[in-house]
N, C-alpha and C positions, 0 to 999 in steps of 0.2 A: 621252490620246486626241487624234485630231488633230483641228484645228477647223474644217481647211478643206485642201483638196488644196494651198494654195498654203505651207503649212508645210515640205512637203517639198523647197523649191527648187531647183527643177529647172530647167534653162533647155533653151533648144531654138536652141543657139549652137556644134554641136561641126561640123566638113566629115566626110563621110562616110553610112555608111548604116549600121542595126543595132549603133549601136555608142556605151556610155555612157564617159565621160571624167572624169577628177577631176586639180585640178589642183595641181602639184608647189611648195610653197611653196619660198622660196630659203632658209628658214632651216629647215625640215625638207625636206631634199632629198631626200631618200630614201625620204620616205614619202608617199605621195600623199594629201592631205587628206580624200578620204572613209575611209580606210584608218586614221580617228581613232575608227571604230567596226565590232566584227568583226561583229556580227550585220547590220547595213545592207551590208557588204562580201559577205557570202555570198550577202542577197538579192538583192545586182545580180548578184552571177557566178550565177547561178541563174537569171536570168529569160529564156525561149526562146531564141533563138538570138542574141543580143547578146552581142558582143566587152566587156573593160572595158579602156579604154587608161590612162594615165596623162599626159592634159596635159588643154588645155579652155581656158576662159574664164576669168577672174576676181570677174567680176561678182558670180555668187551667193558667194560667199566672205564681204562684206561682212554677208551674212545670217547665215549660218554662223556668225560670227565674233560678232554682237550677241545673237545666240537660242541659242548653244551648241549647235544641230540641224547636221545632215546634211546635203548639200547634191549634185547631180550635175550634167553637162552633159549631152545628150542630143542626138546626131547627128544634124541634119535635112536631112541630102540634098543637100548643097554639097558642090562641089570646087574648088579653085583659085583658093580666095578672094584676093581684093584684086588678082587679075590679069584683063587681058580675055579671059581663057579660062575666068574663074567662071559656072559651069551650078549647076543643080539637078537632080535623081532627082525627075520629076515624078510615076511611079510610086508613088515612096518618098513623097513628101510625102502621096498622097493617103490609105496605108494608115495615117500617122502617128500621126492624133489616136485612132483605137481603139488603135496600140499604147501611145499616153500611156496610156490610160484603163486597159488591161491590167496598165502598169507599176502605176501608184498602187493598182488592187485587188492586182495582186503584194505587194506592200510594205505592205500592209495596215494597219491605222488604228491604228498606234503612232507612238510619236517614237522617234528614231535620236540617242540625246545626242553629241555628240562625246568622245569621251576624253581626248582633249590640248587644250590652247587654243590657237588659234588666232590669228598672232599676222602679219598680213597686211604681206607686204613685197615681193609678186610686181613 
């Protein structure tokens, strides 16, 4: 059972809108790290009208990687990062935090173990 919402490391670090992210280690290239577990994998393809891509952040990985949990990135409404044409979806930001709260009751109060180890060299 989880002990707190922040078990599920989630970050709110991906450009875009509607749309979660996992990201592609270099030493399993072809499988996207949340994709180290099939039941957490069907409830992200599953939850409302969210894309699931395959790149993201690294940060939560480190989590992932000590706790053997699950981990996502989560689109918050940037584009064009690191250039002076980076914007936000101020729209999108302001619906976000109910659809966080949506996601985490989606995904409901288990743990997502990873099935492979995770062996971080992005």
């Amino acid at each position: 059972m989880l002990k707190s919402v922040s078990e599920l490391y989630k970050m709110l670090d991906s450009p875009g809108v509607h749309e979660i992210g996992f990201r592609v280690l270099k030493n399993f290239s072809d499988i996207p790290t949340l994709h180290h577990n099939r039941q957490f994998k069907q409830k992200l393809y599953s939850f409302e009208k969210f894309g699931v891509k395959s790149n993201g952040s690294t940060d939560y990985l480190e989590y992932c990687a000590a706790t053997k949990l699950c981990g996502f990135n989560l689109a918050c409404g940037y584009y064009d990062q690191h250039k002076e044409t980076e914007r936000s979806d101020i729209e999108y930001l302001k619906e976000l935090p109910a659809m966080v709260a949506r996601l985490v009751y989606h995904l409901g109060y288990q743990q997502y173990p990873l099935e492979r180890e995770l062996h971080i060299s992005a």
